[in-house]
C-alpha positions, 0 to 999 in steps of 0.5 A: 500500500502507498503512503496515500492509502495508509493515511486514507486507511488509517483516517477511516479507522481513526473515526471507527476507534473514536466511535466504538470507543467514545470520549474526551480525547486530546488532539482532533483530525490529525491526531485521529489519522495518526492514531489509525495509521498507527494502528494500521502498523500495530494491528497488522504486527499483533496479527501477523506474530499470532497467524490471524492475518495482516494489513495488505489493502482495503479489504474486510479483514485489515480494516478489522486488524487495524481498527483493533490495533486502533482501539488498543492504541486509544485505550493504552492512551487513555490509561497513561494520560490518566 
């Protein structure tokens, strides 16, 4: 995937972890892409080292990889910054 199709990805699955997982975050547009792209790359690791999958286009499953790596990402967030 380009670099383009990491940031349209990980806007997408930005706004899916802050819709599952709701509440007073810092940060606003940017800081939600970088918290999907980042997903993207944590949620596609975790899958890979366990054999479920990984992260390699706009399809069903790497959307679900990278919104749980989004969503675990959201949530270590929330659990440092109190």
């Amino acid at each position: 995937m380009g670099i383009l199709s990491w940031i349209l990805l990980g806007l997408v699955v930005g706004i899916l972890a802050k819709w599952i997982m709701p509440g007073p975050d810092p940060g606003g547009l940017v800081m939600t892409i970088l918290l999907g792209v980042a997903g993207a790359f944590v949620g596609g690791w975790i899958a890979t080292q366990i054999g479920f999958g990984s992260v390699t286009g706009f399809n069903l499953g790497s959307l679900a990889v990278a919104t749980g790596g989004a969503l675990l990402l959201l949530w270590g967030n929330r659990k440092l910054r109190g």
